[in-house]
HTML snippet that shows the backbone in 3Dmol.js (N, CA, C, O; Angstrom):
<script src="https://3Dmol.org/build/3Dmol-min.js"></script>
<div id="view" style="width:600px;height:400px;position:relative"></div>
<script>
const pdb = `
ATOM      1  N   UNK A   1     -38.982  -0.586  20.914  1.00  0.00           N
ATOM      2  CA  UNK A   1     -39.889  -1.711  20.858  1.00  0.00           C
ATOM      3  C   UNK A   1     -39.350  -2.730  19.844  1.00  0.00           C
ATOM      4  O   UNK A   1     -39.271  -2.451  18.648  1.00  0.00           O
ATOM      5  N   UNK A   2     -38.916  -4.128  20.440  1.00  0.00           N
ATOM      6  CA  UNK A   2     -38.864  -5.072  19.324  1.00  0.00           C
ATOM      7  C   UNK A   2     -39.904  -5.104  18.468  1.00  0.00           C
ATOM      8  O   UNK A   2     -40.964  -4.490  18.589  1.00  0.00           O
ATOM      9  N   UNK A   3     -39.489  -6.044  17.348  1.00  0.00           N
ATOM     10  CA  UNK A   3     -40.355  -6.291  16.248  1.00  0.00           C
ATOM     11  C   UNK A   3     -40.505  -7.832  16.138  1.00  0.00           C
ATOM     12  O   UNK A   3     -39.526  -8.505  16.460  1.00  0.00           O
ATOM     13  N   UNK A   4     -41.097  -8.161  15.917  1.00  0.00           N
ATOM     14  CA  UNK A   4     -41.533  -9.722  15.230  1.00  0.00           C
ATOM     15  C   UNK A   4     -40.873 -10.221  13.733  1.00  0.00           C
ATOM     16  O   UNK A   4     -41.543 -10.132  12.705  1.00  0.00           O
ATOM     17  N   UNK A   5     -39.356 -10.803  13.736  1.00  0.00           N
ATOM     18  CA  UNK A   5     -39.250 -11.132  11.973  1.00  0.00           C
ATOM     19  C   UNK A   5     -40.368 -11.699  11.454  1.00  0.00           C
ATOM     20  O   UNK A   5     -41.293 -12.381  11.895  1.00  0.00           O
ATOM     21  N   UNK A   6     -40.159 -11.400  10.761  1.00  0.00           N
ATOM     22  CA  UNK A   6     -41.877 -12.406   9.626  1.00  0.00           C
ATOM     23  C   UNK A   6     -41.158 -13.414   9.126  1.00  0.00           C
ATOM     24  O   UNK A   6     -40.013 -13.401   8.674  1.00  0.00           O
ATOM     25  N   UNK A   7     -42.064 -14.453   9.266  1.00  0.00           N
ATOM     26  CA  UNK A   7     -41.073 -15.496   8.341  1.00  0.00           C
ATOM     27  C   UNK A   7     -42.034 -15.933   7.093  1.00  0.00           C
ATOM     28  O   UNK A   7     -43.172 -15.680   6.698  1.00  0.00           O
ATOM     29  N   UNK A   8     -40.940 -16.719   6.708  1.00  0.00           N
ATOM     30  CA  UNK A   8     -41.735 -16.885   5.067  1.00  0.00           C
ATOM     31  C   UNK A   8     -41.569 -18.088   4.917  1.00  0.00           C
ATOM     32  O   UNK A   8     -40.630 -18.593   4.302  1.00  0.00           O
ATOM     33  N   UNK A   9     -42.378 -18.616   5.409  1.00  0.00           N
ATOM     34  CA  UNK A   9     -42.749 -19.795   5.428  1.00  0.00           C
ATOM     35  C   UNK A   9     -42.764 -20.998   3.785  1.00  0.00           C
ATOM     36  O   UNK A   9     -42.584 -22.213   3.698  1.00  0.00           O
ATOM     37  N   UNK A  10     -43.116 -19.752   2.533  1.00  0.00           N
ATOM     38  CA  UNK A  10     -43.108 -20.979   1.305  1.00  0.00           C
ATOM     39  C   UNK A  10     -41.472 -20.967   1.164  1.00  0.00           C
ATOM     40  O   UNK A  10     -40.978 -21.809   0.415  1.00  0.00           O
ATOM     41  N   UNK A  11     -40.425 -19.847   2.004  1.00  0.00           N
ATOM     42  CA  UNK A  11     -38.995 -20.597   1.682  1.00  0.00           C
ATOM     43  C   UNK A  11     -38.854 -21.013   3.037  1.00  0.00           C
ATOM     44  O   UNK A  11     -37.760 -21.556   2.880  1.00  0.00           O
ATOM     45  N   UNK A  12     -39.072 -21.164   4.101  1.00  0.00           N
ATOM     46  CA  UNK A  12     -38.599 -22.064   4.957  1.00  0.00           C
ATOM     47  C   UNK A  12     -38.957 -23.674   4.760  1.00  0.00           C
ATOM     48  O   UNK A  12     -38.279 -24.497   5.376  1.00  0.00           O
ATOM     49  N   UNK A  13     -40.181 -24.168   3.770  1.00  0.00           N
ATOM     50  CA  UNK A  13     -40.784 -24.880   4.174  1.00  0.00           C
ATOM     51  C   UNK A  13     -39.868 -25.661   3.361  1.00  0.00           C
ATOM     52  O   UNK A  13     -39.741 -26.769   3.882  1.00  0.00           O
ATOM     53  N   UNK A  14     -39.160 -25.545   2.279  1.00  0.00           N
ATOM     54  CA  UNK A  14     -38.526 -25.897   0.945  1.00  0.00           C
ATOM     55  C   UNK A  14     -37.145 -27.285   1.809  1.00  0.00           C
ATOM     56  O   UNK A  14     -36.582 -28.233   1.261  1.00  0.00           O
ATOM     57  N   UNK A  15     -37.073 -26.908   2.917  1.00  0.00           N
ATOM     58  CA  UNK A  15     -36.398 -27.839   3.372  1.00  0.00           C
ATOM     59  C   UNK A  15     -36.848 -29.320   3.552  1.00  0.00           C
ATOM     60  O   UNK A  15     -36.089 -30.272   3.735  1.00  0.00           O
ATOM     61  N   UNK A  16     -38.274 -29.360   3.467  1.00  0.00           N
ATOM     62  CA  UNK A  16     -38.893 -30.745   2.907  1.00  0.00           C
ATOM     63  C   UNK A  16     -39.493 -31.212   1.983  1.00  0.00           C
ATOM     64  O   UNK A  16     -40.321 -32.121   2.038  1.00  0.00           O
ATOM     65  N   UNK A  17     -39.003 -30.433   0.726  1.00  0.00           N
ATOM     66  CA  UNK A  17     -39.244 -30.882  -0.827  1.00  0.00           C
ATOM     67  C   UNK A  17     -38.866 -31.882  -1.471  1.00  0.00           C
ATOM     68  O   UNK A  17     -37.645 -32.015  -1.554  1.00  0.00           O
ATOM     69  N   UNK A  18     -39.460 -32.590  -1.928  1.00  0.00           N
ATOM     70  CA  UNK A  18     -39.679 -34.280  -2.655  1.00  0.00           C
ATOM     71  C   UNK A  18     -40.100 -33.840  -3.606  1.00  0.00           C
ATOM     72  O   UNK A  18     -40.729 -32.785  -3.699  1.00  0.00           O
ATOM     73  N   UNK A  19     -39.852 -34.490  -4.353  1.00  0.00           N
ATOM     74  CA  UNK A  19     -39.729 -34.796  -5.786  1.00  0.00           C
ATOM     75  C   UNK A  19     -41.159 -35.245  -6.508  1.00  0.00           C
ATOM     76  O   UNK A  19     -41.528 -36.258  -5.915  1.00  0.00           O
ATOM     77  N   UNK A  20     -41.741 -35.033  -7.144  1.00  0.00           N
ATOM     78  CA  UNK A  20     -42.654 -35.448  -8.127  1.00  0.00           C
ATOM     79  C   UNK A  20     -42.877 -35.220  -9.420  1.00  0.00           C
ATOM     80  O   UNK A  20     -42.360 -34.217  -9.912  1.00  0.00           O
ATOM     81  N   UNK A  21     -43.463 -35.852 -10.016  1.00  0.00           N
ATOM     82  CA  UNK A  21     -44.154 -34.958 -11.505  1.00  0.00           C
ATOM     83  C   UNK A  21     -45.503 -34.211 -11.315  1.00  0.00           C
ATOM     84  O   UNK A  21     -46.205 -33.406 -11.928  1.00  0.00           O
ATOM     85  N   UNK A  22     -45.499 -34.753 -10.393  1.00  0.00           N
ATOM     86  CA  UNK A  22     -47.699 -33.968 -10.008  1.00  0.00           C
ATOM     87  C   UNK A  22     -47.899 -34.111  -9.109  1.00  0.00           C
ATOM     88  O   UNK A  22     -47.286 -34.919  -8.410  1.00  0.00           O
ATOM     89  N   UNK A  23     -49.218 -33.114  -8.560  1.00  0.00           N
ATOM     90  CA  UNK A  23     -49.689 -33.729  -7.248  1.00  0.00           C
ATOM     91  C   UNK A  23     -50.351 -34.450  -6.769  1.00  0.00           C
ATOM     92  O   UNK A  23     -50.621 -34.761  -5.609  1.00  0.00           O
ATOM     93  N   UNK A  24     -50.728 -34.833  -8.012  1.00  0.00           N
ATOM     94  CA  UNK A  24     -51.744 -36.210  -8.011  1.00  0.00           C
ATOM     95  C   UNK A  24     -50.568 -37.265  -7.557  1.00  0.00           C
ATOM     96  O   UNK A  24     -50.832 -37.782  -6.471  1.00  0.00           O
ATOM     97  N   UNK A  25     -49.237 -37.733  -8.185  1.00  0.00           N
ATOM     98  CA  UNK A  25     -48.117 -38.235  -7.982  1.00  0.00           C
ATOM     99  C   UNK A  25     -47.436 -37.839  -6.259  1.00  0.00           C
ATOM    100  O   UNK A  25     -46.779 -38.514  -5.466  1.00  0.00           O
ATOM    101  N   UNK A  26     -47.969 -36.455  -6.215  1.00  0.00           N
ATOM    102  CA  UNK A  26     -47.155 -36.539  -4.634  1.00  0.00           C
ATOM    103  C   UNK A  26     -47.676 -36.977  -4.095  1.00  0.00           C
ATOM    104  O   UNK A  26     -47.062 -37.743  -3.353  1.00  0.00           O
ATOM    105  N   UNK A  27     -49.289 -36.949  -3.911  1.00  0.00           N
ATOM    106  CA  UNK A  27     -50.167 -37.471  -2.520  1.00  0.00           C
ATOM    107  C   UNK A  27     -50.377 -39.033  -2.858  1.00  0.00           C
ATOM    108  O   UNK A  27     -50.833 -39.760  -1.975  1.00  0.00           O
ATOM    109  N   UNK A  28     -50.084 -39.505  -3.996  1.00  0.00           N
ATOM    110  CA  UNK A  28     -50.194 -41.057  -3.955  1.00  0.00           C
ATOM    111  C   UNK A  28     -48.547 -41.883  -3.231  1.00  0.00           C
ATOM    112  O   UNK A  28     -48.540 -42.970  -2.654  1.00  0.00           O
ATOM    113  N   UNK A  29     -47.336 -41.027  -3.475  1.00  0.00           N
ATOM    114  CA  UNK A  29     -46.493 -41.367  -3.149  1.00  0.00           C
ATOM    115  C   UNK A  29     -45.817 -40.894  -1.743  1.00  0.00           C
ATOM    116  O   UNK A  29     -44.814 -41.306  -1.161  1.00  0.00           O
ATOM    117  N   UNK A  30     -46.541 -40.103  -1.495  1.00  0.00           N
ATOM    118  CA  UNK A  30     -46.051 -39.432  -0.065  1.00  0.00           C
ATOM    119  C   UNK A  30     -47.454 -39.723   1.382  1.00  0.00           C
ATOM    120  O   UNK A  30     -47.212 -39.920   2.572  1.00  0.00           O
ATOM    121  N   UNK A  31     -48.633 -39.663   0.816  1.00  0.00           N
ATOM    122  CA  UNK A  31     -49.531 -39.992   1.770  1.00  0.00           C
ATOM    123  C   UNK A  31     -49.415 -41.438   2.339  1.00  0.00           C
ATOM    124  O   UNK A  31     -49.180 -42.337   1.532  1.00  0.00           O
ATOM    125  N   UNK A  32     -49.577 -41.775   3.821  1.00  0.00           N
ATOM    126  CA  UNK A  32     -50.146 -43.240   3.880  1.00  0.00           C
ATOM    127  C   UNK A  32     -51.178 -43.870   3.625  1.00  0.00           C
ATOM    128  O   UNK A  32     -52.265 -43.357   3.893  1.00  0.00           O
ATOM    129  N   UNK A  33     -51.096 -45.228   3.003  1.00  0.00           N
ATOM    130  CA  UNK A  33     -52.345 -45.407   2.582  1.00  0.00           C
ATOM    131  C   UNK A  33     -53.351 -45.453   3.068  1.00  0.00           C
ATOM    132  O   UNK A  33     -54.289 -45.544   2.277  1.00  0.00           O
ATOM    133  N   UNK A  34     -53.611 -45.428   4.196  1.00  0.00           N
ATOM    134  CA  UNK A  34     -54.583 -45.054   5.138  1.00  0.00           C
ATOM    135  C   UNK A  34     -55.102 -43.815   5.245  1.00  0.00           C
ATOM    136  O   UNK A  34     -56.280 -43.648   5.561  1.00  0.00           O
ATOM    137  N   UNK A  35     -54.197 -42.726   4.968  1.00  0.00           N
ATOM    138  CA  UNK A  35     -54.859 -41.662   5.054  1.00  0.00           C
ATOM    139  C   UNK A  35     -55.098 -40.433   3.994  1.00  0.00           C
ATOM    140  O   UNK A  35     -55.230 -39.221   4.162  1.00  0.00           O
ATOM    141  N   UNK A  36     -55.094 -41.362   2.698  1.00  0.00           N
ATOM    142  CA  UNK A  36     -55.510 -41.541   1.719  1.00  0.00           C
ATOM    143  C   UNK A  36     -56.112 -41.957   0.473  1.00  0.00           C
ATOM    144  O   UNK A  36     -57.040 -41.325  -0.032  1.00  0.00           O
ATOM    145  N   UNK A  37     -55.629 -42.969  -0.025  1.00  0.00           N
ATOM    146  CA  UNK A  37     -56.586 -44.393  -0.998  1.00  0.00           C
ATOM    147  C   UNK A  37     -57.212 -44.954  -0.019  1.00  0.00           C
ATOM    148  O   UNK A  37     -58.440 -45.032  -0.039  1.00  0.00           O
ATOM    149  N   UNK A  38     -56.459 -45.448   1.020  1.00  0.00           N
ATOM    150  CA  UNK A  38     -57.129 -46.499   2.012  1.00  0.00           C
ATOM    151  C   UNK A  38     -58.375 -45.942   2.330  1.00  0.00           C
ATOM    152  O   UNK A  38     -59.239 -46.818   2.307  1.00  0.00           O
ATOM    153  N   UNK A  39     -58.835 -44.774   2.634  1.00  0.00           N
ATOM    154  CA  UNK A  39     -60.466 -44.496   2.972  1.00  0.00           C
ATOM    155  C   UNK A  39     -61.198 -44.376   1.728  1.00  0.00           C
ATOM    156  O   UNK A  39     -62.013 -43.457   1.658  1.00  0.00           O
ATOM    157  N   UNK A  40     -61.097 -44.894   1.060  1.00  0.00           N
ATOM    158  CA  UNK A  40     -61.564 -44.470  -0.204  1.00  0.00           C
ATOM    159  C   UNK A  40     -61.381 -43.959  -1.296  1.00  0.00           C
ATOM    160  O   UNK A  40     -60.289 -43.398  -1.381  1.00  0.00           O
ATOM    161  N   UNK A  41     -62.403 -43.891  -2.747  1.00  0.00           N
ATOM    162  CA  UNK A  41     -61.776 -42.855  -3.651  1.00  0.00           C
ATOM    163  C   UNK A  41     -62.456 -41.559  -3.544  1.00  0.00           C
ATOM    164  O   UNK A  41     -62.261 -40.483  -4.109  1.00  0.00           O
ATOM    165  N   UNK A  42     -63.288 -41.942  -2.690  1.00  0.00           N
ATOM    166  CA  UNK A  42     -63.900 -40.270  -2.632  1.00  0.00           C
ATOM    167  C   UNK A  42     -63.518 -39.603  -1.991  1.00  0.00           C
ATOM    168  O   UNK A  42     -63.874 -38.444  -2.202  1.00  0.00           O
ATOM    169  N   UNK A  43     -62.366 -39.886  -0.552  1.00  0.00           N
ATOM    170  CA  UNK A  43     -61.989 -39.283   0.202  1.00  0.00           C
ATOM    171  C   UNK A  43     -60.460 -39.068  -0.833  1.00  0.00           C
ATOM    172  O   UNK A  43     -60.086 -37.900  -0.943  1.00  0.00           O
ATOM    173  N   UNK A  44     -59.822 -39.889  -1.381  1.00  0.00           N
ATOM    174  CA  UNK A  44     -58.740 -39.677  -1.982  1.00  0.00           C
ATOM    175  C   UNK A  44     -58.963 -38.527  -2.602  1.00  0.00           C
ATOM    176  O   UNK A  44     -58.189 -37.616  -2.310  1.00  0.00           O
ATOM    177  N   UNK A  45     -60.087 -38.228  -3.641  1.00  0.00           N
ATOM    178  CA  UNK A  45     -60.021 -37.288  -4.331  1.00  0.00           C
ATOM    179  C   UNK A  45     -60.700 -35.980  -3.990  1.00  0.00           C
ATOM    180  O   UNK A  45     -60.975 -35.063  -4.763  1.00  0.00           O
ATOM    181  N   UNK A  46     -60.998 -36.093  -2.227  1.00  0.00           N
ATOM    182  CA  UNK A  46     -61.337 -34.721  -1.604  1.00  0.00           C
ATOM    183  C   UNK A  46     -59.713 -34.436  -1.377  1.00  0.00           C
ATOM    184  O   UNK A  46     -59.281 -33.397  -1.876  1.00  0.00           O
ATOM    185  N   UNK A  47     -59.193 -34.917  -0.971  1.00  0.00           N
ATOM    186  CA  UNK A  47     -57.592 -34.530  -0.096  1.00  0.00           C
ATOM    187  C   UNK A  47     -57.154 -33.835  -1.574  1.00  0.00           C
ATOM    188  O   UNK A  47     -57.313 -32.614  -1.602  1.00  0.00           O
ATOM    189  N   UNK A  48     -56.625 -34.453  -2.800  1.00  0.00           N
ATOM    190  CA  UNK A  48     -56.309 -33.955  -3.546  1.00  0.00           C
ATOM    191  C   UNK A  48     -57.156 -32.535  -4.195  1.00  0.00           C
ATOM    192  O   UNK A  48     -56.643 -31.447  -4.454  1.00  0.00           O
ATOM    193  N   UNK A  49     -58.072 -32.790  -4.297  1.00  0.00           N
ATOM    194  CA  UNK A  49     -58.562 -31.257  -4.185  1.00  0.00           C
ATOM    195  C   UNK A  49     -58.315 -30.075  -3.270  1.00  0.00           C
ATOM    196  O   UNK A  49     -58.074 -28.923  -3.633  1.00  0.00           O
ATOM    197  N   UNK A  50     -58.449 -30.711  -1.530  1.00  0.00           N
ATOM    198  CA  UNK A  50     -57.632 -29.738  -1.067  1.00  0.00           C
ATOM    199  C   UNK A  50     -56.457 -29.285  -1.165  1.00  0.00           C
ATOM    200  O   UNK A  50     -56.316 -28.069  -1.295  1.00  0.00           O
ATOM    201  N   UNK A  51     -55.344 -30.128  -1.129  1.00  0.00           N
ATOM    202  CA  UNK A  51     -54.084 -29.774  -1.409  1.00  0.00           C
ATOM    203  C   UNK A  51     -53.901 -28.853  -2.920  1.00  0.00           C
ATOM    204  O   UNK A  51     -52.972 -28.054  -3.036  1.00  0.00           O
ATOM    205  N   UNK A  52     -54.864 -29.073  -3.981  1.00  0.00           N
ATOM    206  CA  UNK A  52     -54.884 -28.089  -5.239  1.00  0.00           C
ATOM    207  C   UNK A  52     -55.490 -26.685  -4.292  1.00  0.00           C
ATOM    208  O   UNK A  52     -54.865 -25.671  -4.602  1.00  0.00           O
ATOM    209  N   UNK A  53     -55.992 -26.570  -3.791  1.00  0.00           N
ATOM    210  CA  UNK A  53     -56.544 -25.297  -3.562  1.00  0.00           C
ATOM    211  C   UNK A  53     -55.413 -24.580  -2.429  1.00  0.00           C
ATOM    212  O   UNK A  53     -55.086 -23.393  -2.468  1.00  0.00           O
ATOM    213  N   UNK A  54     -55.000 -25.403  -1.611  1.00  0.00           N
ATOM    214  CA  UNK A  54     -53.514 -25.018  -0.709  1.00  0.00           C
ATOM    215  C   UNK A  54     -52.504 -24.629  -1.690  1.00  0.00           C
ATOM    216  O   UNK A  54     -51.921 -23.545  -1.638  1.00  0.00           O
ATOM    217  N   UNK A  55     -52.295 -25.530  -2.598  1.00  0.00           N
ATOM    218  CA  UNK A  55     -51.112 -24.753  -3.827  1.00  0.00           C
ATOM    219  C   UNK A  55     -51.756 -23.630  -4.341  1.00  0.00           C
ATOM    220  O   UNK A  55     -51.091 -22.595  -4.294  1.00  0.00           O
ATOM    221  N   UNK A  56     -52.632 -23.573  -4.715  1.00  0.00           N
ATOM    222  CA  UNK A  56     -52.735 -22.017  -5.394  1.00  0.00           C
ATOM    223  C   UNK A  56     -53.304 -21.163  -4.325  1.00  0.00           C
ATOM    224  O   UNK A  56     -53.591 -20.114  -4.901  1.00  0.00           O
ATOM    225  N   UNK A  57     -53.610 -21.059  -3.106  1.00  0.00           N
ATOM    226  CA  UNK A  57     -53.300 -20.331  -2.107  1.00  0.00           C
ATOM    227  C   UNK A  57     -52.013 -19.878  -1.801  1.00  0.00           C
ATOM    228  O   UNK A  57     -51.581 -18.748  -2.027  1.00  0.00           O
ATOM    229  N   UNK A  58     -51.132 -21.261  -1.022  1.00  0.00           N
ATOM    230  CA  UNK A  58     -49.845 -20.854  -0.810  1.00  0.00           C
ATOM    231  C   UNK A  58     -48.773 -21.066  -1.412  1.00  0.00           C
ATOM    232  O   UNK A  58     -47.702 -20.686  -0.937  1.00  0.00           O
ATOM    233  N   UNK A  59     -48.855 -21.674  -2.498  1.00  0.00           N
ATOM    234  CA  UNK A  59     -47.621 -22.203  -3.462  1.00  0.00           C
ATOM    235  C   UNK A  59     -46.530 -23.456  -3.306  1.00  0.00           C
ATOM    236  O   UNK A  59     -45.348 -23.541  -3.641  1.00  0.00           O
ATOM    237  N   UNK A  60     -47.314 -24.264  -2.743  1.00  0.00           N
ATOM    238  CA  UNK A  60     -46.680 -25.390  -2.082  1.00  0.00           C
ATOM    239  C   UNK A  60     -47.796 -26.379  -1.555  1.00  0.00           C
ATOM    240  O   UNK A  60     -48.907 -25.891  -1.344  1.00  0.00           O
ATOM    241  N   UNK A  61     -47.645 -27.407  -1.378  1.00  0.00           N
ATOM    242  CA  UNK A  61     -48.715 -28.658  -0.882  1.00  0.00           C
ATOM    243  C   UNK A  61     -47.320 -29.215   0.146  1.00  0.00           C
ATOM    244  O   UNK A  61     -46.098 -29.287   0.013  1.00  0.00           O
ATOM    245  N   UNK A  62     -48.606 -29.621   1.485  1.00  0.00           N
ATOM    246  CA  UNK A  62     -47.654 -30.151   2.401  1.00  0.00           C
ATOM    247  C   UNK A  62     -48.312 -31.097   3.225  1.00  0.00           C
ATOM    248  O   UNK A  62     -49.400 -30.878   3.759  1.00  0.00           O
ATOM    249  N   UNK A  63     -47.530 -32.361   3.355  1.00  0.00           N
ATOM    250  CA  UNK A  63     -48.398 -33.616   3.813  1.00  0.00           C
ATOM    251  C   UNK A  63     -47.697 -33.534   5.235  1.00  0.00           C
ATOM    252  O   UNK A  63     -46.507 -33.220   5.218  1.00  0.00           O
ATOM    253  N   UNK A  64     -48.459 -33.845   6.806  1.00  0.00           N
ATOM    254  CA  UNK A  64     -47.438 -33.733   7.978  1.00  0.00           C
ATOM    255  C   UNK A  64     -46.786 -34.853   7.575  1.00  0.00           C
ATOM    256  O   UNK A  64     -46.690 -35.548   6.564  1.00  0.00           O
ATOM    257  N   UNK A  65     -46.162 -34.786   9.229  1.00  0.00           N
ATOM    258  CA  UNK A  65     -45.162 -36.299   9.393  1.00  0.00           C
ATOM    259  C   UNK A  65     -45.888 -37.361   9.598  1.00  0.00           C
ATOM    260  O   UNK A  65     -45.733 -38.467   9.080  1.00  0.00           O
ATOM    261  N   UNK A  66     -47.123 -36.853  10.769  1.00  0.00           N
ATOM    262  CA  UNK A  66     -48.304 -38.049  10.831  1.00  0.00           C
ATOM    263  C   UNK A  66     -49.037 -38.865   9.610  1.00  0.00           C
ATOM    264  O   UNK A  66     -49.570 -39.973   9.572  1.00  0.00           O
ATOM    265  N   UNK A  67     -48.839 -37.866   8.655  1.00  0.00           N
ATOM    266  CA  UNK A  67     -49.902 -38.792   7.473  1.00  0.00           C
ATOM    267  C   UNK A  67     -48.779 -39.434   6.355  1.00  0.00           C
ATOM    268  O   UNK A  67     -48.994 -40.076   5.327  1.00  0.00           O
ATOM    269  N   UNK A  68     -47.476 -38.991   6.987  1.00  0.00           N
ATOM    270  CA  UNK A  68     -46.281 -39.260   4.843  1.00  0.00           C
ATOM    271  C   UNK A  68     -46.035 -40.550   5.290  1.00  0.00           C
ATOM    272  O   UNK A  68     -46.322 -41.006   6.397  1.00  0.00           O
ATOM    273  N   UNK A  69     -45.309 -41.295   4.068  1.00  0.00           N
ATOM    274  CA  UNK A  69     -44.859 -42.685   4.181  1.00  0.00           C
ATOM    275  C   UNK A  69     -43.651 -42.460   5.001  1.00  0.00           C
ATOM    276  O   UNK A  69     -43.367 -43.363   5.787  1.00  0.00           O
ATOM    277  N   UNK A  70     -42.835 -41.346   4.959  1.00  0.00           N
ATOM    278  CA  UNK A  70     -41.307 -41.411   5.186  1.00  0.00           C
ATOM    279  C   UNK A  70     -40.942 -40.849   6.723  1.00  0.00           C
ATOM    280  O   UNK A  70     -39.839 -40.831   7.268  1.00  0.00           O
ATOM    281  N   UNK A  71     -41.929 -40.505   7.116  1.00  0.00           N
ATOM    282  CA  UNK A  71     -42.445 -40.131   9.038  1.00  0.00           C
ATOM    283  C   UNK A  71     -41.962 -38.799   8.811  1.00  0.00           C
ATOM    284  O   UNK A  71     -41.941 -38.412   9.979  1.00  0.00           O
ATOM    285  N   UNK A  72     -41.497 -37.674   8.026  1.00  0.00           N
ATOM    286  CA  UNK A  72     -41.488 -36.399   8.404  1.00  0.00           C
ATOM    287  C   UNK A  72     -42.311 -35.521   7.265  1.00  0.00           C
ATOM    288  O   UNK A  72     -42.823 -36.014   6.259  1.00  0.00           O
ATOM    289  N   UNK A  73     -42.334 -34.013   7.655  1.00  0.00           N
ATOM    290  CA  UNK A  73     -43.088 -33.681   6.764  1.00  0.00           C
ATOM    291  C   UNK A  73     -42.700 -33.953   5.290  1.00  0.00           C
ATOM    292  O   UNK A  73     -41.635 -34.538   5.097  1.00  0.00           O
ATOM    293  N   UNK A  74     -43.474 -33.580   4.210  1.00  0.00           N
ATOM    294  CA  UNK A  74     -43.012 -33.591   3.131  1.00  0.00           C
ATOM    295  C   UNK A  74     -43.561 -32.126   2.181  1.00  0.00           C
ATOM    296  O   UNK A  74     -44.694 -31.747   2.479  1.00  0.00           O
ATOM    297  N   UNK A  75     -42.799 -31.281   1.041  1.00  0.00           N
ATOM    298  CA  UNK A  75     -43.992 -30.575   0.552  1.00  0.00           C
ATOM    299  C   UNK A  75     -43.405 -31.187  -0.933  1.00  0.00           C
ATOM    300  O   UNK A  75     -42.789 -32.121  -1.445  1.00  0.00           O
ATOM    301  N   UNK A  76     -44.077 -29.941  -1.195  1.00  0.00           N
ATOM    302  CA  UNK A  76     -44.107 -30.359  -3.152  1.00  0.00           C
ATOM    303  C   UNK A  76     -44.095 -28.495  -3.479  1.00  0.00           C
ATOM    304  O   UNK A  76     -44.452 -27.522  -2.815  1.00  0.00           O
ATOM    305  N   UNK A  77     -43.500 -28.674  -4.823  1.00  0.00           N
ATOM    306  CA  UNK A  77     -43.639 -27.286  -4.683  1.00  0.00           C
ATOM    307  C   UNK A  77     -43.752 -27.577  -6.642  1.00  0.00           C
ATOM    308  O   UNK A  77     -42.927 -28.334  -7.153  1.00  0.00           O
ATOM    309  N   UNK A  78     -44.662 -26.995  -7.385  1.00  0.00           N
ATOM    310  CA  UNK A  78     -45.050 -27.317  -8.509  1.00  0.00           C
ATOM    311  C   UNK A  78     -44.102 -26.796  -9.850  1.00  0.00           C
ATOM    312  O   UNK A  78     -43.414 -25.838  -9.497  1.00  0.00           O
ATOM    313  N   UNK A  79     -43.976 -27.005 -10.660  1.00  0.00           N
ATOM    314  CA  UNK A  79     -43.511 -25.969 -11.551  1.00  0.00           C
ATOM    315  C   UNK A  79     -43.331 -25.004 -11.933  1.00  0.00           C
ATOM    316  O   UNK A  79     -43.871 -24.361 -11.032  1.00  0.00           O
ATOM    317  N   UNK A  80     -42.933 -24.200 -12.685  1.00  0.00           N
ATOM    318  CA  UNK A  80     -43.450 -23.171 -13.505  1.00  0.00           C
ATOM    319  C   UNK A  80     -45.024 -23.275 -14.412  1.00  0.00           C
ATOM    320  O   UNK A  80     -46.031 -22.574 -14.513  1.00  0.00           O
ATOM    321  N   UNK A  81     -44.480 -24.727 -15.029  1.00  0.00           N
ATOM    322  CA  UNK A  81     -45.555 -25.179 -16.161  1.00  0.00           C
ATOM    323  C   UNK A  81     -46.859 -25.370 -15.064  1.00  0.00           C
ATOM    324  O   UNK A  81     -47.810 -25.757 -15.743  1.00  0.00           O
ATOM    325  N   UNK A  82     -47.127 -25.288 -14.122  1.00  0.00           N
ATOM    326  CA  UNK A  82     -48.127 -25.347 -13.369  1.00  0.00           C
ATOM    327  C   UNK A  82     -48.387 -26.866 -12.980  1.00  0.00           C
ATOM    328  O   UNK A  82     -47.515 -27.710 -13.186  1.00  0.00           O
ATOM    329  N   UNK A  83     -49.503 -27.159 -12.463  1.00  0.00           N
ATOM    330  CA  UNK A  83     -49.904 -28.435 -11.644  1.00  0.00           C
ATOM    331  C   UNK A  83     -50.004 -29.360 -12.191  1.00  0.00           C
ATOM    332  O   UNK A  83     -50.317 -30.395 -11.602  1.00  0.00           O
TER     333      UNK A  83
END
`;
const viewer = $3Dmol.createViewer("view");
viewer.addModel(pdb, "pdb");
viewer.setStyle({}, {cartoon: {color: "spectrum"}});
viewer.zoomTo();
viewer.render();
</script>
């Protein structure tokens, strides 16, 4: 019986890592403004809350291609020193 490789997705994903100091800094520089500041600050600062709770779930924050400035995905992957 085959098996299924598992993949591991927080190192596969590393192939679309950008650069930041924070993630407050990634989602202002990687989101479009539309689908982020542009709806608001209350919606701005729901997204960023989710994406904090996705990093300390999965260890990485990841914006698609549909929502980044640069049309493909993007992630972020935080420090050591934390968020």
């Amino acid at each position: 019986m085959a098996t299924k490789a598992k993949i591991n997705l927080y190192e596969s994903m590393k192939k679309y890592k950008v650069e930041a100091c924070s993630l407050e800094e990634f989602c202002k520089k990687y989101y479009k403004h539309g689908a982020y500041e542009g709806r608001g600050k209350d919606y701005a600062t729901h997204c960023l809350q989710s994406q904090k709770r996705y990093v300390d779930k999965y260890g990485y924050a990841f914006i698609t291609r549909h929502d980044s400035t640069v049309g493909q995905h993007v992630t972020w992957y935080p420090n050591k020193a934390g968020i």
